[in-house]
N, C-alpha and C positions, 0 to 999 in steps of 0.2 A: 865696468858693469859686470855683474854675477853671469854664469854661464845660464840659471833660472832665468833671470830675468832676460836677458836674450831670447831665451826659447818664449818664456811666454810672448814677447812678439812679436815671433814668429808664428806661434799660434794664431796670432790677434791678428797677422795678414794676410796668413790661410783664409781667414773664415771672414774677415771682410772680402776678400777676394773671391769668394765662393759666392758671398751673398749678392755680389755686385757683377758678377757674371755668367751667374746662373740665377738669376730672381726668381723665376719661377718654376724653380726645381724643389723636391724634396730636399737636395741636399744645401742648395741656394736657401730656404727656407730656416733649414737649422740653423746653420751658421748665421742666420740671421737674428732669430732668438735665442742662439746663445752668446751673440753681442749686445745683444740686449741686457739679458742678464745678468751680464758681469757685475755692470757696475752697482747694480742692488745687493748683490753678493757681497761685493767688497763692503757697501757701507756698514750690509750688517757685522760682516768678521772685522771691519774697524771699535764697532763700538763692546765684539768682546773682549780683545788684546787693548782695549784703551788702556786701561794700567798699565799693561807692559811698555808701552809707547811713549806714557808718561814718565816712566822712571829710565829710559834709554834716551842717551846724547841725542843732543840736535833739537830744532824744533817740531812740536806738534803739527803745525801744518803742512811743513815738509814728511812727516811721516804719514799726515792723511793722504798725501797726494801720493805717495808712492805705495800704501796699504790700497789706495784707489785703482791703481793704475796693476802693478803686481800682487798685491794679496800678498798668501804663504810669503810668498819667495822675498818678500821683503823684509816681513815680521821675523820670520824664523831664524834670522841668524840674529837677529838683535835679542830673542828671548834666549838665547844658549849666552850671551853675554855675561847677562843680568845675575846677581849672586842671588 
């Protein structure tokens, strides 16, 4: 696995970690709507790199799943691929 995708998460256990043991903190709080919104982030940056997804190896829903889960850090090496 990429050293990006590592960190994101890590990232992703920070801030569930934060939300779930500080709930009712400010900073319990954030991390808790920025878990939130990942994954409407991602849907949306899935449907702009659709093409590029499209014409990179492997399948489409193995690439949704992992544009899902890591975003950039998964797209980005597969469009420096691509001619």
């Amino acid at each position: 696995m990429a050293t990006q995708k590592l960190v994101t998460l890590v990232v992703y256990a920070v801030l569930a970690a934060l939300a779930f043991l500080k709930p009712n903190s400010k900073v319990g709080n954030a991390g808790k709507w920025i878990l939130i919104s990942i994954p409407f982030v991602h849907l949306v940056e899935f449907a702009f790199v659709y093409k590029v997804l499209q014409q990179a190896e492997g399948s489409l829903l193995g690439h949704f799943v992992q544009t899902f889960m890591f975003g950039y850090a998964h797209w980005a090496p597969l469009y420096q691929t691509l001619p």
